[in-house]
C-alpha positions as CSV (number, residue, x, y, z in Angstrom):
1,X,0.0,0.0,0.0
2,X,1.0,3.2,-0.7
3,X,1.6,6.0,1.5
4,X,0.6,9.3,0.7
5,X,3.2,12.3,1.8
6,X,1.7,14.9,3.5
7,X,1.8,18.5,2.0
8,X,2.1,21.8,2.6
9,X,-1.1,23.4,3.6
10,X,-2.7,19.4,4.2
11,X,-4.9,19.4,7.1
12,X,-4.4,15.6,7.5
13,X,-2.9,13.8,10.6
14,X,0.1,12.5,10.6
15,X,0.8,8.8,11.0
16,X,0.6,9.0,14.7
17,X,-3.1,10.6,15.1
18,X,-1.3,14.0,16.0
19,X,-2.0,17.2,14.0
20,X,1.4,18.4,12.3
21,X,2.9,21.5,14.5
22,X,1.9,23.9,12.2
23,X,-1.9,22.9,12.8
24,X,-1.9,22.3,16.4
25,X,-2.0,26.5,16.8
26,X,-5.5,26.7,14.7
27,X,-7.0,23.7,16.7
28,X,-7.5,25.9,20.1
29,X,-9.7,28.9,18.3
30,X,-11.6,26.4,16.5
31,X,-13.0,24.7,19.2
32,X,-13.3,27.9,21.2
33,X,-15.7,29.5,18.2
34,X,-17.6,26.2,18.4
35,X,-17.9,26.4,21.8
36,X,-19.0,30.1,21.7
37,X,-22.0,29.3,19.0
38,X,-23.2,26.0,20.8
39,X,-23.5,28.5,23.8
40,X,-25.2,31.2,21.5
41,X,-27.7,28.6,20.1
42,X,-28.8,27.1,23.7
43,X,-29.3,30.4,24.9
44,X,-31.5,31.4,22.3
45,X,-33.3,28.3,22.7
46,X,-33.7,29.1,26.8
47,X,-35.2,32.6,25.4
48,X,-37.8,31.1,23.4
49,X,-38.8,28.8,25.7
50,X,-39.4,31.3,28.4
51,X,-41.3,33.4,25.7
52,X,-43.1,30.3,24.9
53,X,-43.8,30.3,28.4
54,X,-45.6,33.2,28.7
55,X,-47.2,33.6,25.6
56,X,-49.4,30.0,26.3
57,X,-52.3,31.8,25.8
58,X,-51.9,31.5,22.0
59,X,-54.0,29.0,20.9
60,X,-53.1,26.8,18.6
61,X,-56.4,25.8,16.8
62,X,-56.4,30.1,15.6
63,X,-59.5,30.6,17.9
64,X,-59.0,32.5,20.5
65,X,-56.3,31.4,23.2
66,X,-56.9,30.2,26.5
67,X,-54.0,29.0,27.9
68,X,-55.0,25.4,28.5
69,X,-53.4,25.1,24.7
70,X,-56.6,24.8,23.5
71,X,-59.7,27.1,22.8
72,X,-63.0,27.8,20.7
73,X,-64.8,30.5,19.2
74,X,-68.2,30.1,17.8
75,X,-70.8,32.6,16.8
76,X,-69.9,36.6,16.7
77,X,-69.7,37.5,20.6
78,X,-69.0,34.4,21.9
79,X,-65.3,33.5,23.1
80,X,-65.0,30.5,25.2
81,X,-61.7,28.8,27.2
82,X,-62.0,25.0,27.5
83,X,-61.3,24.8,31.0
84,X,-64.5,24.9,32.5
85,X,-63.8,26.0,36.6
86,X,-62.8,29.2,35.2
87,X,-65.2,31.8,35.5
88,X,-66.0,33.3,31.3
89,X,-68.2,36.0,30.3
90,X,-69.9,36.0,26.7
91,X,-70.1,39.9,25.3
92,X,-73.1,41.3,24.7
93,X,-73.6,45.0,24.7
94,X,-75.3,46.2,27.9
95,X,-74.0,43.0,29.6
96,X,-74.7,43.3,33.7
97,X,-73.3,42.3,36.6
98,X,-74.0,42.4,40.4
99,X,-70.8,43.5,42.0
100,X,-69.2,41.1,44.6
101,X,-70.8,43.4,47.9
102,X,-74.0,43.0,46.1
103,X,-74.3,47.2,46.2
104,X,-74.0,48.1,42.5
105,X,-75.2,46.8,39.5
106,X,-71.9,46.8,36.4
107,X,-73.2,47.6,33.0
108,X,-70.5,46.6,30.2
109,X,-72.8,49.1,27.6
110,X,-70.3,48.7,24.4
111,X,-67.2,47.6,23.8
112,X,-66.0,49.2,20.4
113,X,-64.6,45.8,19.5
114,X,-67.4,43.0,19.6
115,X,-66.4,41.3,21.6
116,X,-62.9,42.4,22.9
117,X,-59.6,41.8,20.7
118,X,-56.3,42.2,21.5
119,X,-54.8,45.2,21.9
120,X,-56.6,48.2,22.5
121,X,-60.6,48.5,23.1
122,X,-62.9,51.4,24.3
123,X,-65.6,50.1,27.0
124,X,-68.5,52.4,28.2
125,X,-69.9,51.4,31.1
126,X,-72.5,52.0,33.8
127,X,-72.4,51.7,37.6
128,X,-75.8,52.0,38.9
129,X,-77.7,51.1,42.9
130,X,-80.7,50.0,42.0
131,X,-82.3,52.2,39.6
132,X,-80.3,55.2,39.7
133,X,-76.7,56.1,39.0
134,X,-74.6,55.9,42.0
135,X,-73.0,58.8,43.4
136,X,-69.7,57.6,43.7
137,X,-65.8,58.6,44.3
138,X,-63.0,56.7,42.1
139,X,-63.2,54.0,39.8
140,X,-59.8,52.0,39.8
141,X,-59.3,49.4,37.1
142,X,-57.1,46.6,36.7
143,X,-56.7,44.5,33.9
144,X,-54.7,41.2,34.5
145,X,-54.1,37.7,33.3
146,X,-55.2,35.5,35.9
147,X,-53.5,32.2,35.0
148,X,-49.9,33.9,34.1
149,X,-50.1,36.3,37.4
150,X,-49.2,39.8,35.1
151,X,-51.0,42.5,34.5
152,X,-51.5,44.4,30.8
153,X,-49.1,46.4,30.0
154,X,-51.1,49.3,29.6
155,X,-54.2,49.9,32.6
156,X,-57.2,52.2,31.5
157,X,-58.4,55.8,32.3
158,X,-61.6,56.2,33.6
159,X,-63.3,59.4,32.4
160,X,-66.8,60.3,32.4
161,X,-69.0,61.2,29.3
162,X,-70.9,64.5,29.5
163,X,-73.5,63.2,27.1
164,X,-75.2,60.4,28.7
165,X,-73.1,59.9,32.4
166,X,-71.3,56.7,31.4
167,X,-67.8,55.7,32.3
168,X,-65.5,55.4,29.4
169,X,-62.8,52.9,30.4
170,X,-59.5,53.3,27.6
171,X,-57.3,51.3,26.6
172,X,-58.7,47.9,27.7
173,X,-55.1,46.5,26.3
174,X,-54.9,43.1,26.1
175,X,-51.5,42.7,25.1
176,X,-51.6,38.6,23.9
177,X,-54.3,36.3,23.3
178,X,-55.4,33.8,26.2
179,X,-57.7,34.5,29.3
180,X,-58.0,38.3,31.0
181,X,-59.7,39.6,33.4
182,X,-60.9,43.0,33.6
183,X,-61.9,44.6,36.9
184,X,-63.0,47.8,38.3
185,X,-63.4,48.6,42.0
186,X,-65.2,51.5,43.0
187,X,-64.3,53.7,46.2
188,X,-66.2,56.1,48.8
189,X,-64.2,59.1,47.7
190,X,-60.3,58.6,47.0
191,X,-59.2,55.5,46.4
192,X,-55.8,56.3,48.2
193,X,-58.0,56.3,51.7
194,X,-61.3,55.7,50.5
195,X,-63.4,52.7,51.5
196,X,-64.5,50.0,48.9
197,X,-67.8,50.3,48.1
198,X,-68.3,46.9,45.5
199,X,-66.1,45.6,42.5
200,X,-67.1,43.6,39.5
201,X,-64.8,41.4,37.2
202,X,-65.4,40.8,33.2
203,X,-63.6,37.8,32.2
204,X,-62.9,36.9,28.4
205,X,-60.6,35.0,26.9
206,X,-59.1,37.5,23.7
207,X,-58.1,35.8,20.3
């Protein structure tokens, strides 16, 4: 057999297993620049894992999200999560409900979206005792994903509308799809020292 000389420039081995001496001085950065992009590829792969994480909401069926990695959406209005101990609203304009002290009545009047999409939305709404508009002090909102433990990334401004009384709530920002929850709690005054008069939740999972 015969034995082919090594040349100038040949990246071969020699006999022995061992890289010629004029090689060995290249082997060192090599395996540092692979070391460097293994580490660059496994920390981009950490990165979209934890952005997987937190984006779980996103269904993957294209219906509306609701981070059980599953959801439906059937007629217009309706938006439904599939796990069922979760409390879920279905939009309808003029939508009430009882607040949790059982003292005022929560109107969801119109939502500009129908129902609520992702990103920014306008709600009007109406806080009434009984029959007749409450006379009350400030309206603090907070819109928050439940399941995730964050809150959206932009809260809403209540103002009031001179034309017919209601509350204008904006932006409603839901930032992702999956399951929010949108609540407002209403105060005796300020709500810095105020006391709580009632609160009310809309829940919705967003597409």
């Amino acid at each position: 057999m015969q034995r082919r000389e090594l040349q100038a420039g040949d990246s071969t081995t020699q006999g022995n297993g061992v890289l010629p001496q004029s090689k060995r001085g290249n082997a060192r950065p090599a395996r540092a620049q692979t070391i460097k992009h293994v580490t660059r590829v496994l920390g981009l792969l950490v990165s979209l894992n934890v952005a997987t994480g937190c984006s779980g909401d996103t269904d993957n069926t294209g219906a509306g999200g609701s981070g059980g990695g599953g959801s439906d959406s059937g007629l217009d209005g309706f938006v439904s999560c599939t796990i069922p101990a979760d409390p879920l609203d279905t939009y309808l304009p003029n939508m009430s409900k009882l607040g949790s002290n059982s003292v005022l009545t929560f109107t969801l009047v119109q939502s500009d979206n129908a129902p609520p999409i992702r990103y920014e939305n306008t709600w009007k709404l109406r806080i009434a005792k009984g029959d007749q508009t409450a006379l009350i002090g400030d309206i603090v909102p907070k819109v928050d994903m439940p399941r995730h433990g964050h809150p959206a990334g932009l809260q809403p401004t209540i103002t009031v509308d001179p034309n017919d009384g209601l509350y204008i709530a904006k932006p409603v920002y839901f930032s992702m799809a999956g399951y929010w929850a949108s609540k407002f709690t209403v105060y005796q005054g300020l709500a810095i020292d105020g006391e709580v008069v009632d609160m009310a939740t809309f829940y919705f999972c967003i597409e």
